[in-house]
KEFI-816937 format. One record per residue (C-alpha): z, y, x. Coordinates in pm, whole numbers, padded with zeros to 5 digits, always signed. Layout:
BEGIN
ZYX...
***
This chain:
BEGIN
+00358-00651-01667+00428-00627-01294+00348-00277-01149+00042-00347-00877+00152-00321-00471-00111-00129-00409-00199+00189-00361-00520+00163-00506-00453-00041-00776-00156+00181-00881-00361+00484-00930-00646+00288-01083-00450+00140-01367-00247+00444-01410-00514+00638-01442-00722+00435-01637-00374+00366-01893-00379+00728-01917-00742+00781-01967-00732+00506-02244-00402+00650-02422-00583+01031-02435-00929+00853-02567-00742+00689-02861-00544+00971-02940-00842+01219-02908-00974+00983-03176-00702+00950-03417-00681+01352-03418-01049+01315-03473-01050+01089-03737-00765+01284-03902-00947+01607-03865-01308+01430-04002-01089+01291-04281-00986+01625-04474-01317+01751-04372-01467+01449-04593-01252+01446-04831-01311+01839-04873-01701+01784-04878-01694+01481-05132-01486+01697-05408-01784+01942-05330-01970+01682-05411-01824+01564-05698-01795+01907-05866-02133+02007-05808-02240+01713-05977-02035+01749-06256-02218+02094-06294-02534+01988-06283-02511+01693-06506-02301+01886-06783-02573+02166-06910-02879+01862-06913-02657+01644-07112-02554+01948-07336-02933+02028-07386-02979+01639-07431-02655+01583-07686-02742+01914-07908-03160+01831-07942-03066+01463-08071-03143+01360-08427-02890+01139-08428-02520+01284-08368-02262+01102-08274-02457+00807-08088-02388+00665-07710-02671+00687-07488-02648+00507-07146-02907+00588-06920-03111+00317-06721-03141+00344-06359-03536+00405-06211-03476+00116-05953-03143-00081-05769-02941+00108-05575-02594+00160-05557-02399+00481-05724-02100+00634-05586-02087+00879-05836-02013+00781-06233-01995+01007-06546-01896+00999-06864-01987+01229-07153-01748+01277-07418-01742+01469-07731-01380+01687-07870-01255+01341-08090-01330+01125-07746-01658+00973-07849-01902+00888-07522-02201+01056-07628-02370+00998-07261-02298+00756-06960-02461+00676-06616-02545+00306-06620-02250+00205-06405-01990+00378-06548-01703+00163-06670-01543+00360-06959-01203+00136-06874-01157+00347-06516-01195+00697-06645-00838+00873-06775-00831+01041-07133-00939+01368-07080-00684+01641-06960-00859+01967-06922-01104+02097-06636-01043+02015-06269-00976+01738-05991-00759+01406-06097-00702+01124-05899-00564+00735-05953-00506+00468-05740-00890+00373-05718-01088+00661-05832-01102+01080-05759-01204+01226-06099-01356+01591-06190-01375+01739-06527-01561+01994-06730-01613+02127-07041-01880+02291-07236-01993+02450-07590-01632+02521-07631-01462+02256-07504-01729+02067-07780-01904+01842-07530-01688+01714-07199-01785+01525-06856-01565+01326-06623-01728+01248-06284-01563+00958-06097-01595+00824-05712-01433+00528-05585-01171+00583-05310-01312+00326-05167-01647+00468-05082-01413+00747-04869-01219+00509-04700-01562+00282-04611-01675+00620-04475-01384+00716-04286-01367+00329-04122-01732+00371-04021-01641+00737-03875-01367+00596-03715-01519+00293-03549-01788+00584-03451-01525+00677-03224-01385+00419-03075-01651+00163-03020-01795+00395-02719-01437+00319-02578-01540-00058-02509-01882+00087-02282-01721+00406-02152-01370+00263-02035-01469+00045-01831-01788+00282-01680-01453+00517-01623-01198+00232-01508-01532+00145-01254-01585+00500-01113-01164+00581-01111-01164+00287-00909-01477+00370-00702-01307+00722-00673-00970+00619-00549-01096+00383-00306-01335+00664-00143-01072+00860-00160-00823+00607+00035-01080+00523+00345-00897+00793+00586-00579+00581+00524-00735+00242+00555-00931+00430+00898-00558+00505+01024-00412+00164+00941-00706+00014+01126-00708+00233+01427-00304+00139+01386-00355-00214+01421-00577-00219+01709-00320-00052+01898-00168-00301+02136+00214-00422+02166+00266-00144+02451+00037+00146+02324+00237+00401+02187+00000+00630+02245-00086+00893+01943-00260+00752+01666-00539+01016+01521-00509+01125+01159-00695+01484+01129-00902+01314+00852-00600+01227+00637-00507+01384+00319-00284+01621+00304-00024+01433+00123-00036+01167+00350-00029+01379+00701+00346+01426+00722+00371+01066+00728+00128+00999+01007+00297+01313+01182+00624+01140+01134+00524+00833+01286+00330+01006+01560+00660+01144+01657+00813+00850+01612+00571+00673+01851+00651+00937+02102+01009+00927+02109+00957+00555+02161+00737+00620+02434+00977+00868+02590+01264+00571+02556+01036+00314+02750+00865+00561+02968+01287+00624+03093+01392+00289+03097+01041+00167+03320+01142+00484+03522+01473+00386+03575+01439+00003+03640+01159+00127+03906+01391+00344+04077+01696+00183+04055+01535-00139+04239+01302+00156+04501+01675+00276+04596+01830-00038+04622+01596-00182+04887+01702+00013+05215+02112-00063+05148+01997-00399+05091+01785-00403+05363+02076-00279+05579+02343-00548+05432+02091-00842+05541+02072-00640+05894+02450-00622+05960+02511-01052+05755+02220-01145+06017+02425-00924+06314+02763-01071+06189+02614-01492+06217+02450-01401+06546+02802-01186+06699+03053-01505+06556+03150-01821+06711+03354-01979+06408+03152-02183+06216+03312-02037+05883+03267-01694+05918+02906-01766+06000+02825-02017+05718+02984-01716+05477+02758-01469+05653+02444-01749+05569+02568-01746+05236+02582-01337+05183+02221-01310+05356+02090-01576+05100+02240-01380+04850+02109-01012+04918+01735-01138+04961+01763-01303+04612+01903-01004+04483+01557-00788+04694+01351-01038+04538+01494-00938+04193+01472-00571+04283+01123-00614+04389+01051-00836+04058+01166-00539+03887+00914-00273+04027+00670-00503+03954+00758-00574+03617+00817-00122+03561+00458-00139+03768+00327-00383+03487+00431-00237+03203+00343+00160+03273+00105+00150+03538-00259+00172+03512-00375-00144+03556-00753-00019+03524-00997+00154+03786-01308+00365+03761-01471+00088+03964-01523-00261+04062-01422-00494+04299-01466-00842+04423-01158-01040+04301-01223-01315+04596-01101-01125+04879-00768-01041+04711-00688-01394+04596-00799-01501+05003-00529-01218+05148-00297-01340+04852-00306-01675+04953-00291-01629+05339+00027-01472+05307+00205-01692+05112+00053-01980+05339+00177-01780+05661+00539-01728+05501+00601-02089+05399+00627-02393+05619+00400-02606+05456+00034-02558+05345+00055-02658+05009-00211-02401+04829-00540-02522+04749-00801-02215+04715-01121-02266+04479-01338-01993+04459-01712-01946+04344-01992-01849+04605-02041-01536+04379-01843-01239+04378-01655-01191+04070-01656-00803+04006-01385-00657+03847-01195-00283+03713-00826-00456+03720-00630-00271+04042-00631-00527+04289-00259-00449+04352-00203-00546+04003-00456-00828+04043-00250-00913+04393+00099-00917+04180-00056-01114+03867-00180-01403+04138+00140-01379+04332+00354-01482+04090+00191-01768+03907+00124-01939+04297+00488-01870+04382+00634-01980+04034+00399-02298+04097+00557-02353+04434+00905-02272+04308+00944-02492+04035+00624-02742+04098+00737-03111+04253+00764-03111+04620+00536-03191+04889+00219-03201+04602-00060-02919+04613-00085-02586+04371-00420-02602+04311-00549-02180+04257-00885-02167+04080-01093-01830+04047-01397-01912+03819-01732-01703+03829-01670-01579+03466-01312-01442+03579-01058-01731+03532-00793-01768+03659-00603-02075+03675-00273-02200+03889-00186-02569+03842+00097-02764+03970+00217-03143+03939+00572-03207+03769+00715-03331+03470+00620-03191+03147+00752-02923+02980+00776-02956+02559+00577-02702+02373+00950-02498+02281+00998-02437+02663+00654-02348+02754+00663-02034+02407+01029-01902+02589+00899-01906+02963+00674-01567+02955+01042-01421+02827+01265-01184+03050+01490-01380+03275+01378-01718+03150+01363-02037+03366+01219-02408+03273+01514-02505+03525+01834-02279+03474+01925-02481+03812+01595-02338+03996+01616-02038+04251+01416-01776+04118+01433-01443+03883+01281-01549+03596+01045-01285+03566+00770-01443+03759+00551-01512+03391+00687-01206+03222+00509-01017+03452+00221-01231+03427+00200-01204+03053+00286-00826+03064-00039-00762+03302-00253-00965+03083-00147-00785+02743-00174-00447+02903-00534-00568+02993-00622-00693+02699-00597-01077+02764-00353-01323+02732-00140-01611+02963-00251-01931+02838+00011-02258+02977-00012-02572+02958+00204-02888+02999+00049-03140+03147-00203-02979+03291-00549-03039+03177-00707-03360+03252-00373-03516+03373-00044-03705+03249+00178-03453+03430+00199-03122+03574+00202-02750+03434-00128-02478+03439-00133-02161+03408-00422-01935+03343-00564-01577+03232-00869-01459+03173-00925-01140+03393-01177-00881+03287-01510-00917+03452-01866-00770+03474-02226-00919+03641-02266-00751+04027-02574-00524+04034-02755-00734+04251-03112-00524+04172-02878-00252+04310-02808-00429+04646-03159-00571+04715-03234-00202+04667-03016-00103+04919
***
């Protein structure tokens, strides 16, 4: 028999093993203890009717006319007798028997007292001088029918009472287990990046150490992250004036030379520092999007960020290429509009990065809060599209770009308790790539404004 996974079920067969192994054992002792009580109160029995019979059959035997004669007495009506006598006289002559005594079972006589054989227990007496003598017999089986019945007495309550006992052990355990199932569910509604501590006053005392343990756990792991978001965030905060300053003195150095050489390698070291700012500022971003509070206390309208968004991106590329949809509603929103400003910065400049040339990114801000960035180009298999929201991933290893564009995407949504939905080709098309998130939302107080 395989030992249950459980918890639960461990404790409730163990328990109700161990309950049924004490029951039939209390029994057997019981039963052993009943039988020598019975067996006690039946040679009781058994002698004291051996002295009661003796002096009626003596007065019977001695006021006879005729000596010497067997007398068997007829029962009143049917019934069934456990107890058999003989009377016998000195030369073994039955002078008196109850009507189902069988003169074949009962031993030659062999003085006063208790005798036993393999079917019957046997008491004699004597009387007159040893003249007149009775042998009372009782079938062993009579005890051992008593003891069965005694026995099953005791054990058929097992077949009601275990399982009344298995129920409530079972009923018992699980009570007692809904602290731990409480943890395990406050546990799993923890998201990837919450490593915040997990409550567990209401836990058992054998079980605390463990939660402690893995509160601790949870905060060393926090501590870890915490360090390396710190450090990332810093790291790329310290390396933007330097950088700044090499791009000054490359742009100084192509605008000082005349050989066309030393300026097409100063070209190619400005090209290279902003690509290496863009990384650093991909990287705050990213230590921004992962340990920030992406929350506020309050709303705001979502349509003014995504219009300031989009202006600036249309104002730093040659070509107006973004298409803007947004609802004649405001769509009211908690999420930090820097956050919301870095989510919708990076799909729209992934889009343009990596989208085919000359076509339109179409940027869509529903009523109900989504978001969606679209783009024409060929389409991506499903394999690509699962690795894309992955550090330093690219569709195109050939493209120009960090490759943390969507993981910073998909890190704002989790942290906000959504998720970065793309799609290849884009809905209602042969081609093309989408990219959308649903942003957390709530209906404008317009009672509120009219109010006011």
């Amino acid at each position: 028999m395989r030992w249950p996974a459980s918890l639960q079920g461990r404790l409730g067969l163990s328990l109700g093993l161990a309950l049924t192994v004490l029951w039939l054992l209390a029994a057997t002792v019981t039963a052993v203890i009943v039988r020598g009580e019975l067996d006690e109160v039946f040679d009781s029995a058994l002698r004291e009717t051996a002295e009661r019979i003796l002096p009626l059959a003596v007065t019977d035997i001695v006021g006879r006319e005729d000596q010497g004669v067997t007398q068997r007495l007829a029962p009143i009506r049917e019934h069934d007798e456990f107890f058999t006598y003989l009377v016998r006289d000195a030369e073994g002559r039955i002078l008196l028997q109850s009507h189902a005594a069988d003169a074949a079972v009962f031993p030659p006589w062999n003085g006063p007292g208790f005798r036993q054989t393999a079917t019957h227990r046997f008491y004699s007496d004597a009387a007159l001088q040893d003249t007149i003598r009775i042998i009372v017999a009782e079938p062993l089986a009579h005890r051992a029918s008593v003891a069965r019945e005694i026995q099953m007495g005791l054990g058929l309550p097992l077949l009601i009472v275990l399982p009344i006992a298995l129920a409530a052990i079972i009923l018992a355990v699980r009570f007692s287990l809904d602290p731990l199932r409480r943890f395990r569910a406050r546990l799993e509604a923890r998201g990837a990046r919450d490593l915040s501590e997990v409550p567990a006053n209401d836990l058992p005392t054998e079980i605390g150490p463990l939660a402690n343990t893995l509160n601790g756990l949870l905060a060393r792991l926090r501590e870890a992250f915490e360090a390396e978001r710190s450090f990332a965030a810093n790291a790329a905060h310290e390396l933007r004036t330097p950088l700044a300053g090499a791009i000054a003195q490359a742009q100084r150095l192509r605008a000082e030379t005349q050989e066309p050489a030393t300026e097409a390698r100063a070209a190619e070291i400005e090209a290279t520092l902003k690509r290496l700012t863009r990384l650093s500022e991909r990287l705050m971003q990213l230590a921004r999007a992962e340990g920030g509070r992406l929350r506020m206390d309050r709303s705001g309208d979502l349509r003014a960020v995504a219009r300031v968004m989009v202006d600036d991106l249309e104002r730093a590329s040659t070509k107006d290429r973004i298409a803007l949809t947004l609802p004649s509603t405001a769509v009211m929103s908690d999420i930090d509009p820097d956050a919301f400003a870095i989510l919708c910065r990076n799909l729209v400049e992934n889009a343009l990065r990596h989208g085919a040339e000359n076509t339109t990114v179409d940027v869509t801000l529903t009523a109900d809060g989504l978001l969606s960035v679209a783009n024409d180009g060929p389409v991506l298999p499903r394999d690509t599209l699962d690795r894309l929201t992955a550090r330093f991933e690219r569709a195109n290893a050939n493209a120009d770009g960090s490759g943390l564009g969507l993981a910073i995407v998909a890190a704002i949504a989790g942290r906000i308790g959504s998720s970065l939905v793309l799609e290849s080709p884009r809905p209602g098309a042969s081609s093309g790539f989408q990219a959308s998130i649903r942003l957390p939302t709530e209906v404008p107080d317009t009672t509120a404004r009219r109010d006011a």
